[in-house]
Chimera marker file (.cmm) of the C-alpha trace (Angstrom):
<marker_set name="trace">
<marker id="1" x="0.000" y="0.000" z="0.000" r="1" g="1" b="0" radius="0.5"/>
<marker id="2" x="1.087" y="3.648" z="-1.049" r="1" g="1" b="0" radius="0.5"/>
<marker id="3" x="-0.838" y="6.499" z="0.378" r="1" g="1" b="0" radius="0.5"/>
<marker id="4" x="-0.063" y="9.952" z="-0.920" r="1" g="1" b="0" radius="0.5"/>
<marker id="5" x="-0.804" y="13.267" z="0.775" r="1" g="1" b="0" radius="0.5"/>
<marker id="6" x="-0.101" y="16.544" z="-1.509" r="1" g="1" b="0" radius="0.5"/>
<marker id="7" x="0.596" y="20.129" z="-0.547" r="1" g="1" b="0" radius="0.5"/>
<marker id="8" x="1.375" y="22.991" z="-1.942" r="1" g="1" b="0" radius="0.5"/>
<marker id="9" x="-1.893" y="24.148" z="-3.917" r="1" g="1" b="0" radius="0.5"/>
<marker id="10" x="-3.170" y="27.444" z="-3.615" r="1" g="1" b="0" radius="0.5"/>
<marker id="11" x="-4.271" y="30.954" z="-5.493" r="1" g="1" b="0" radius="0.5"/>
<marker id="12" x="-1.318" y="32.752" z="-7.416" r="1" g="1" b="0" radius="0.5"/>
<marker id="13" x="-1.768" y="35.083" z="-10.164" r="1" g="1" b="0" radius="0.5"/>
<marker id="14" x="-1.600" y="34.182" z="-14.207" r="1" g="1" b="0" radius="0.5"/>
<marker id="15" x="2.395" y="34.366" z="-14.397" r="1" g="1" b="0" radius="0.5"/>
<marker id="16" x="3.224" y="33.194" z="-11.233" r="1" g="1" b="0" radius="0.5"/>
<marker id="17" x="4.462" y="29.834" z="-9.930" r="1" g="1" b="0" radius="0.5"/>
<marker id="18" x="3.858" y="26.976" z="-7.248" r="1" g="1" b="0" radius="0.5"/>
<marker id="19" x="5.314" y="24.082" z="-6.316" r="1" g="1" b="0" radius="0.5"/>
<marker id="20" x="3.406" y="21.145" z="-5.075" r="1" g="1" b="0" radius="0.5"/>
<marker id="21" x="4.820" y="18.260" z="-3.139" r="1" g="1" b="0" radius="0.5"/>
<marker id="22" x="3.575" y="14.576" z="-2.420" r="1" g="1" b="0" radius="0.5"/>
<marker id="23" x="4.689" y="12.606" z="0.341" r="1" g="1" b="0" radius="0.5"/>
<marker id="24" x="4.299" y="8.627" z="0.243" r="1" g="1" b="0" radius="0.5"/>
<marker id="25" x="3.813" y="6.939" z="3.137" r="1" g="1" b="0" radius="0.5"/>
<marker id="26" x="5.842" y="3.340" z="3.364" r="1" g="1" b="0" radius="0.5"/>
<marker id="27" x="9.084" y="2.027" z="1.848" r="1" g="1" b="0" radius="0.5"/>
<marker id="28" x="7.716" y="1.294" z="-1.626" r="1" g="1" b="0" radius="0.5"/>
<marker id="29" x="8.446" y="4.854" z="-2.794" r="1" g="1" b="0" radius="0.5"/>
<marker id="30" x="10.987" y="4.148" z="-4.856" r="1" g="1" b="0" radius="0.5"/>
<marker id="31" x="9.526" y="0.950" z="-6.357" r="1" g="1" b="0" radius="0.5"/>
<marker id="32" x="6.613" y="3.264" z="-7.816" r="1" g="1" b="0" radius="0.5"/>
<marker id="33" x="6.505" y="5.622" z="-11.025" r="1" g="1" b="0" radius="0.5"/>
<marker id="34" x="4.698" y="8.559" z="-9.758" r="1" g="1" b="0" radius="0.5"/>
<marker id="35" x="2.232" y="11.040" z="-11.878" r="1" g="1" b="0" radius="0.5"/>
<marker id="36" x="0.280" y="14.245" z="-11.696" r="1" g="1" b="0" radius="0.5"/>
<marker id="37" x="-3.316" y="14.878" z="-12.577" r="1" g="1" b="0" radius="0.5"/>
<marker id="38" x="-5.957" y="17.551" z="-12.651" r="1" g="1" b="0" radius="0.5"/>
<marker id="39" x="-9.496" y="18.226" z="-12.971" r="1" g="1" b="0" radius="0.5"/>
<marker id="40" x="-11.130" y="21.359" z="-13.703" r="1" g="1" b="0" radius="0.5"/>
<marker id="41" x="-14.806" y="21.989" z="-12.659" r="1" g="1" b="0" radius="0.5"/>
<marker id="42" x="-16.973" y="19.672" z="-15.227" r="1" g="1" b="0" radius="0.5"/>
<marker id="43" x="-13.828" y="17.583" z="-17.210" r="1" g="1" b="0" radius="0.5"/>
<marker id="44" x="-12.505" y="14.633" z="-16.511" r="1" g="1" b="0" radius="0.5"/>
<marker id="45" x="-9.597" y="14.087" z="-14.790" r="1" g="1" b="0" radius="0.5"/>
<marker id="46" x="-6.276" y="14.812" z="-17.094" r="1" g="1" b="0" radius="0.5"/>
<marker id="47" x="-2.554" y="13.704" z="-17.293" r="1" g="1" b="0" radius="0.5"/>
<marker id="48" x="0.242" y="16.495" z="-16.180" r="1" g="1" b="0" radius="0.5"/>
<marker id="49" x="3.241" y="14.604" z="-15.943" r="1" g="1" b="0" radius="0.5"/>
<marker id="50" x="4.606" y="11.600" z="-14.974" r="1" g="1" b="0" radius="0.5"/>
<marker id="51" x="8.593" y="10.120" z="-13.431" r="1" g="1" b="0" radius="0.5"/>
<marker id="52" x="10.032" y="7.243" z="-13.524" r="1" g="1" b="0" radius="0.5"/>
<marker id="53" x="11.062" y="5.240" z="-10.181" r="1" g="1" b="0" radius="0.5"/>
<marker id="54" x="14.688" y="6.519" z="-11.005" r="1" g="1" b="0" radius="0.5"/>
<marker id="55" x="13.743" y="10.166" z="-11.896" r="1" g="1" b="0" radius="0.5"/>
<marker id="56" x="15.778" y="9.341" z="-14.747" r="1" g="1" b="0" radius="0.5"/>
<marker id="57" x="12.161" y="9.460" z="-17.060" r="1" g="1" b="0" radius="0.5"/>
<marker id="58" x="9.896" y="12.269" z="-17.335" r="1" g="1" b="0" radius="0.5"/>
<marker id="59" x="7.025" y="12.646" z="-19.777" r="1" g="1" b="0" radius="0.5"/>
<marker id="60" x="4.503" y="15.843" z="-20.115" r="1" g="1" b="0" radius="0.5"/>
<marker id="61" x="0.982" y="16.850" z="-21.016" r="1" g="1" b="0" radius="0.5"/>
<marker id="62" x="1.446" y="19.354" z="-24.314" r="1" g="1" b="0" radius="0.5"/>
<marker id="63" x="-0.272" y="21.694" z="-22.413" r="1" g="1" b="0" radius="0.5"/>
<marker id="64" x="2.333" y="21.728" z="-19.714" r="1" g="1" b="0" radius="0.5"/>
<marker id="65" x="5.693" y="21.511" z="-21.735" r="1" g="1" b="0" radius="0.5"/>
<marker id="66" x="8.339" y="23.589" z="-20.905" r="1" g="1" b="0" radius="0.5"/>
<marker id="67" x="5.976" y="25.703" z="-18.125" r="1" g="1" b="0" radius="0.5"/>
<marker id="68" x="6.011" y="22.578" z="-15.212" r="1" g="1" b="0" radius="0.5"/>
<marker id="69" x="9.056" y="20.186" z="-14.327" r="1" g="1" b="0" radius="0.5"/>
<marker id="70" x="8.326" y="16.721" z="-12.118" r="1" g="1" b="0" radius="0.5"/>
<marker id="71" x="10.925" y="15.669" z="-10.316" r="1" g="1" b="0" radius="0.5"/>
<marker id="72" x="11.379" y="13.199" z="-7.303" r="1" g="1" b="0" radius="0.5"/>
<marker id="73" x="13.665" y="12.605" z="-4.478" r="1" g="1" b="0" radius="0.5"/>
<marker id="74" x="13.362" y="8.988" z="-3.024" r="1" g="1" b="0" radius="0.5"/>
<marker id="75" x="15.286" y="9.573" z="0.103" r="1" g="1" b="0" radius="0.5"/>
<marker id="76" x="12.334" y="12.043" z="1.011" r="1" g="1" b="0" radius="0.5"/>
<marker id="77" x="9.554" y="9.762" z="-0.381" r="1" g="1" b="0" radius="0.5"/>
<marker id="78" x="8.208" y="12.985" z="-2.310" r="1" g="1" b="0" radius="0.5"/>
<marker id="79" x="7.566" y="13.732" z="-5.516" r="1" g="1" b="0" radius="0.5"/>
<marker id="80" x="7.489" y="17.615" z="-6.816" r="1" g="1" b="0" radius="0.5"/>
<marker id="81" x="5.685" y="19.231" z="-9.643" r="1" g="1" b="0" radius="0.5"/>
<marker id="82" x="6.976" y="22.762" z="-10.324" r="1" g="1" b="0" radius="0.5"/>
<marker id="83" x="4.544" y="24.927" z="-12.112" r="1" g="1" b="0" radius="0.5"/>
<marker id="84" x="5.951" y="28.087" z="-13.486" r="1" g="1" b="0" radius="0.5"/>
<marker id="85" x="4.180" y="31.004" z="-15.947" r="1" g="1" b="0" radius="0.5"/>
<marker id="86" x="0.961" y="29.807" z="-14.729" r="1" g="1" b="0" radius="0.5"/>
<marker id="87" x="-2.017" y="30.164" z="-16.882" r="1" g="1" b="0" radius="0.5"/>
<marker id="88" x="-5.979" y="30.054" z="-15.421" r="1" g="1" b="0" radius="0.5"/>
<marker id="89" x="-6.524" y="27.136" z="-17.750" r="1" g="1" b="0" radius="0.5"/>
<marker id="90" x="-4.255" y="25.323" z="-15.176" r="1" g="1" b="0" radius="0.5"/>
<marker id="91" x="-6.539" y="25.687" z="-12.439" r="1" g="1" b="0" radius="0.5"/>
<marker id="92" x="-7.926" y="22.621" z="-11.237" r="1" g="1" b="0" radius="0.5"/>
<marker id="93" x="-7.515" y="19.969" z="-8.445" r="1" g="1" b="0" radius="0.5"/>
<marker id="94" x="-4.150" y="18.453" z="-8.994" r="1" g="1" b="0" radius="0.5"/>
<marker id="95" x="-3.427" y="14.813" z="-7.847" r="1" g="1" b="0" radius="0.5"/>
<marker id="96" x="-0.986" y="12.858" z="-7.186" r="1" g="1" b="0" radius="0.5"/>
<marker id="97" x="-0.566" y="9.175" z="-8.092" r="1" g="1" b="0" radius="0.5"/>
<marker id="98" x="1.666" y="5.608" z="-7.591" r="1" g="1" b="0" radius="0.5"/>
<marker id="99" x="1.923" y="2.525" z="-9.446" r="1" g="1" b="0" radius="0.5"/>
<marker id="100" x="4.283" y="-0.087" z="-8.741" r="1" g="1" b="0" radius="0.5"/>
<marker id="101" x="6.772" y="-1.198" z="-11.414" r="1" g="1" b="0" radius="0.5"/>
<marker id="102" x="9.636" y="-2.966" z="-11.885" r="1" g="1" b="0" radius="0.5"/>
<marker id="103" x="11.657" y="-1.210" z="-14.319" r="1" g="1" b="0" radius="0.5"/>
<marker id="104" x="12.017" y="2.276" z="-14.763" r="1" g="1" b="0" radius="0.5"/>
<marker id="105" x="9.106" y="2.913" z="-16.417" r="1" g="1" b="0" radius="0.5"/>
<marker id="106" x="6.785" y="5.890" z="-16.761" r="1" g="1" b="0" radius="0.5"/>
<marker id="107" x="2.811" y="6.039" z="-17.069" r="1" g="1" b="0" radius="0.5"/>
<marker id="108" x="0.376" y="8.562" z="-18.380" r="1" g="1" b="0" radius="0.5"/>
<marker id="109" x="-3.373" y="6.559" z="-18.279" r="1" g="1" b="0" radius="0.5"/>
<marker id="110" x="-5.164" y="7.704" z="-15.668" r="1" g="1" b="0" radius="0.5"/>
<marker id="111" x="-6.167" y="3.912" z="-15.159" r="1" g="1" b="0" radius="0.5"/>
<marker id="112" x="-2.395" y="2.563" z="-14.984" r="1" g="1" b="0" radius="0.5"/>
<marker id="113" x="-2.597" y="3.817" z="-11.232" r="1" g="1" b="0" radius="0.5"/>
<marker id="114" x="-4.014" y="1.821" z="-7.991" r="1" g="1" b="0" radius="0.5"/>
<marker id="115" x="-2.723" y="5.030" z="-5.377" r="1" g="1" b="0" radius="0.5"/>
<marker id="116" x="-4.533" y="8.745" z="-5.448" r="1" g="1" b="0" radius="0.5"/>
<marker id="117" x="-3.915" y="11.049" z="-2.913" r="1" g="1" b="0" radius="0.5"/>
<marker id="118" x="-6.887" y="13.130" z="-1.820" r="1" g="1" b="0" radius="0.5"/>
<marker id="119" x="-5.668" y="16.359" z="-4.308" r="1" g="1" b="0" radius="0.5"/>
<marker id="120" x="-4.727" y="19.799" z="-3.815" r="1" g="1" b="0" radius="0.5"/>
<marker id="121" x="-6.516" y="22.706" z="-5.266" r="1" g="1" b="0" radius="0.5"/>
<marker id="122" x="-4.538" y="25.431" z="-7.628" r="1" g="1" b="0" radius="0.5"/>
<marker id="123" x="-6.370" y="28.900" z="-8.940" r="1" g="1" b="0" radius="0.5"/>
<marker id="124" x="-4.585" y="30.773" z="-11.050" r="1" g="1" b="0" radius="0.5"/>
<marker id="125" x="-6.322" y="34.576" z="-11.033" r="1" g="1" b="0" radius="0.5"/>
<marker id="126" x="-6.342" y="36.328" z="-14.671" r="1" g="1" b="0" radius="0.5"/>
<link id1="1" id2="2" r="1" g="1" b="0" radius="0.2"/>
<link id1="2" id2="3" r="1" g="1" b="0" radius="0.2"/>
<link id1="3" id2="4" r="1" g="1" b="0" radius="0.2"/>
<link id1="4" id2="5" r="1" g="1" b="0" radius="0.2"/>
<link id1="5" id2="6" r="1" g="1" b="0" radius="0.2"/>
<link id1="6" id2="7" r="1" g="1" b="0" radius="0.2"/>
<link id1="7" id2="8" r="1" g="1" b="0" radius="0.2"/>
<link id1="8" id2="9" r="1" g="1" b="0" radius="0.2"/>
<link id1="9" id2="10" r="1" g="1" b="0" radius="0.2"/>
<link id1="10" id2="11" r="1" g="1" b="0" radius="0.2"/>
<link id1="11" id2="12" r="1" g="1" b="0" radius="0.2"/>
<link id1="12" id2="13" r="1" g="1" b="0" radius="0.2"/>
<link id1="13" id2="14" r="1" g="1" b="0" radius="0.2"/>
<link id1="14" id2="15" r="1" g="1" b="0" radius="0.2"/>
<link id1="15" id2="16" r="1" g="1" b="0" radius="0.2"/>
<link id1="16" id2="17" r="1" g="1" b="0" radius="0.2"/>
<link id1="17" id2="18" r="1" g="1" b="0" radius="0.2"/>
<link id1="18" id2="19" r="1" g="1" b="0" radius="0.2"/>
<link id1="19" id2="20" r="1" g="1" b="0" radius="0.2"/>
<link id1="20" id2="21" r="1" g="1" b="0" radius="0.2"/>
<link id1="21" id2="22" r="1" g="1" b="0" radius="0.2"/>
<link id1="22" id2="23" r="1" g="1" b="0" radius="0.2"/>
<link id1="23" id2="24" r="1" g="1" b="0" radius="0.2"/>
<link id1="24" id2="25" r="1" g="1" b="0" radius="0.2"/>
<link id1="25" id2="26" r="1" g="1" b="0" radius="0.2"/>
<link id1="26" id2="27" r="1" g="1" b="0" radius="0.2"/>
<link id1="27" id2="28" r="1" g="1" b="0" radius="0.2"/>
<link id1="28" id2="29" r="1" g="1" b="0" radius="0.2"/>
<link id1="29" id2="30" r="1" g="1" b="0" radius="0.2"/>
<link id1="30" id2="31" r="1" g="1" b="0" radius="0.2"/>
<link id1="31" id2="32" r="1" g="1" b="0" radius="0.2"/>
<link id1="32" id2="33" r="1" g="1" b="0" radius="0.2"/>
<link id1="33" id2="34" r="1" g="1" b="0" radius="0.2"/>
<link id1="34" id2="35" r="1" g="1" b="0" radius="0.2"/>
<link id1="35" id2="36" r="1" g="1" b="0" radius="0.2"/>
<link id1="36" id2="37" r="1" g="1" b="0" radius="0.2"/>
<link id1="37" id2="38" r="1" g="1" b="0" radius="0.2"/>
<link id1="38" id2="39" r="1" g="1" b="0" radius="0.2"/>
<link id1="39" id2="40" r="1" g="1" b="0" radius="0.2"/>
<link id1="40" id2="41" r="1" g="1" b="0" radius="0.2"/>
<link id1="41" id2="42" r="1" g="1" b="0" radius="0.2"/>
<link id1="42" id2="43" r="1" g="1" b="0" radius="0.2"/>
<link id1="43" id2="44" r="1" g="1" b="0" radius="0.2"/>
<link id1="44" id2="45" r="1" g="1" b="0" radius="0.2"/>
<link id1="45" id2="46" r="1" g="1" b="0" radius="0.2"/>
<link id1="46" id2="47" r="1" g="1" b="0" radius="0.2"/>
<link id1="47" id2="48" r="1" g="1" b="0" radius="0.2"/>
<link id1="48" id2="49" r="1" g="1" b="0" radius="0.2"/>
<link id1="49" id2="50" r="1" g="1" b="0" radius="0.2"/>
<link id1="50" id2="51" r="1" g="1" b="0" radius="0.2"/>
<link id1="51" id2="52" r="1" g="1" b="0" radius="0.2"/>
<link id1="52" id2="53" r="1" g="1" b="0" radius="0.2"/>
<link id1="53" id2="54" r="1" g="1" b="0" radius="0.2"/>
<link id1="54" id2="55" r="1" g="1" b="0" radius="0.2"/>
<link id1="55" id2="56" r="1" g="1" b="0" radius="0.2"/>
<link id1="56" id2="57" r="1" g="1" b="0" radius="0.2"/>
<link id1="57" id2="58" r="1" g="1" b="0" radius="0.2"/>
<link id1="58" id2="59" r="1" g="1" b="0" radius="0.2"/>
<link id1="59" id2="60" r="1" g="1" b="0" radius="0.2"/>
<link id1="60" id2="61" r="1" g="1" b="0" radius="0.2"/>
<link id1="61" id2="62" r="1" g="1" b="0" radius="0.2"/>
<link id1="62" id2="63" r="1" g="1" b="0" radius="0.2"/>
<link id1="63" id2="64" r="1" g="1" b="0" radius="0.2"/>
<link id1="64" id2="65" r="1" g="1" b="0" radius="0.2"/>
<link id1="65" id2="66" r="1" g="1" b="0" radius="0.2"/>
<link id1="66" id2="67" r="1" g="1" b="0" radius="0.2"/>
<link id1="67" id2="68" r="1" g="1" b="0" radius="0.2"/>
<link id1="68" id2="69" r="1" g="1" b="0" radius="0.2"/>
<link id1="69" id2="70" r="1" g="1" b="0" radius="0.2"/>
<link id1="70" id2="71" r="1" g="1" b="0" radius="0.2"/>
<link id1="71" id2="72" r="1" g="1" b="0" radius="0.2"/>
<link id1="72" id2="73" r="1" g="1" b="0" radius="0.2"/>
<link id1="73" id2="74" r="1" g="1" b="0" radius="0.2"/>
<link id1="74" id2="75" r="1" g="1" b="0" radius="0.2"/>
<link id1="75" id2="76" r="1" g="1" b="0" radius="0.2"/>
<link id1="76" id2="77" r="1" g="1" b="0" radius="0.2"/>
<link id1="77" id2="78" r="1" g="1" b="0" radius="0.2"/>
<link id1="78" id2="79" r="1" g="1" b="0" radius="0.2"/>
<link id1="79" id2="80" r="1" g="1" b="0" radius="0.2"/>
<link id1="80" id2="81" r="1" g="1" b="0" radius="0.2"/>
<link id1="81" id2="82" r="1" g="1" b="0" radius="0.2"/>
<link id1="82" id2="83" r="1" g="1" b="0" radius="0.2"/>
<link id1="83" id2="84" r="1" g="1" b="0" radius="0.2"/>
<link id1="84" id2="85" r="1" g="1" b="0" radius="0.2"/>
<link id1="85" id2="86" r="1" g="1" b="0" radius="0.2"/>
<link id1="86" id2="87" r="1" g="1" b="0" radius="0.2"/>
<link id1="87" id2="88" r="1" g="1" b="0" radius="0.2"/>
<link id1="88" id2="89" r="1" g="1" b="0" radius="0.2"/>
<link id1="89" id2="90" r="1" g="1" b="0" radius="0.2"/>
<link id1="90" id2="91" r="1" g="1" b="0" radius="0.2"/>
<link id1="91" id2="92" r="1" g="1" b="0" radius="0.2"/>
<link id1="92" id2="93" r="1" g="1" b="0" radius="0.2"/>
<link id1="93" id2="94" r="1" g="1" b="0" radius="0.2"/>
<link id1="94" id2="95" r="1" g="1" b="0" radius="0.2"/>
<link id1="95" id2="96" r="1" g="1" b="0" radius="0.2"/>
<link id1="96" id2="97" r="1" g="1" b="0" radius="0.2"/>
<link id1="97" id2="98" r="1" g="1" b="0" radius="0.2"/>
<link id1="98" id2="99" r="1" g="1" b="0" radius="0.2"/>
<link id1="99" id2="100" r="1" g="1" b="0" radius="0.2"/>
<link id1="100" id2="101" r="1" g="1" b="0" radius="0.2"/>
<link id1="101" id2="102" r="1" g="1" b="0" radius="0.2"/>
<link id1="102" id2="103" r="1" g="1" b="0" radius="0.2"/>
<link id1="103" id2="104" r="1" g="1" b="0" radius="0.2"/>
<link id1="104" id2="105" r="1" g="1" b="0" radius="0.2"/>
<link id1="105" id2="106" r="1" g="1" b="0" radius="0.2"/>
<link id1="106" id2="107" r="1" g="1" b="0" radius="0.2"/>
<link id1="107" id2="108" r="1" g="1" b="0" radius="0.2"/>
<link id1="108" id2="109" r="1" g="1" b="0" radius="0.2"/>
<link id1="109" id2="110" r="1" g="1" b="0" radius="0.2"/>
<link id1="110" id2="111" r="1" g="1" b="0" radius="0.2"/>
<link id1="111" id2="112" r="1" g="1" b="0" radius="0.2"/>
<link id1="112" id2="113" r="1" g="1" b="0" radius="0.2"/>
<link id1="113" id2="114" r="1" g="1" b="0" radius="0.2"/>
<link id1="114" id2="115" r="1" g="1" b="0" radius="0.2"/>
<link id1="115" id2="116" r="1" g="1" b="0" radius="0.2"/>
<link id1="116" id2="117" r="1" g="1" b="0" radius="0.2"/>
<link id1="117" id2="118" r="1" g="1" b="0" radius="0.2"/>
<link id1="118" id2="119" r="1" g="1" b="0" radius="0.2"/>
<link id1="119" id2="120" r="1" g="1" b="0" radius="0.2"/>
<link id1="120" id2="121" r="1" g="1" b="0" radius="0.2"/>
<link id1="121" id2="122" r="1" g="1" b="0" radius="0.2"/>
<link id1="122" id2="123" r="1" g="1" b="0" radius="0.2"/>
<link id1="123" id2="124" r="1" g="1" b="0" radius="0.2"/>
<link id1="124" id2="125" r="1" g="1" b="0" radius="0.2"/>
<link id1="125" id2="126" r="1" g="1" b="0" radius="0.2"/>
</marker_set>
């Protein structure tokens, strides 16, 4: 079992930046590519980014490219998103998610993960 708290979220204005943080709770942390997710009032919930267990492996959303870096540091058990020249089509409830794998592997289905954390909210003002 993973369980995932995130942090971080909160109201900034359209060029601005946050950084959220999730921290995983036992020693499979490292054993588990991690993503971020986010759902905006009435869609579905979409891919951000996603690592690989080594960090080694990143893969972005178009949308994101170039504005937010994921990055991970295992002795910590958290996983980072960095969002910089924020935008208010980024607001949303942003997730953070685990899957265990055994290579170094990265996911972006919504549906390749077992472990959600409960989601932080960002607002980004215009």
């Amino acid at each position: 079992q993973v369980q995932l708290v995130e942090s971080g979220g909160g109201l900034v204005q359209a060029g601005g930046s946050l950084r959220l943080s999730c921290a995983a709770s036992g020693r499979a942390f490292s054993s588990c590519a991690m993503g971020w997710f986010r759902q905006a009032p009435g869609k579905s919930r979409a891919f951000v980014a996603t690592i690989s267990r080594s960090g080694e492996r990143t893969y972005y959303a178009e949308s994101v490219k170039g504005r937010f870096t994921i990055s991970r540091d295992n002795a910590k058990n958290t996983v980072y998103l960095q969002m910089n020249s924020l935008k208010p089509e980024d607001t949303a409830v942003y997730y953070c998610a685990a899957v265990l794998d055994l290579g170094d592997n990265y996911y972006s289905g919504r549906y390749d993960y077992p472990y959600w954390g409960q989601g932080t909210q960002v607002t980004v003002s215009s």
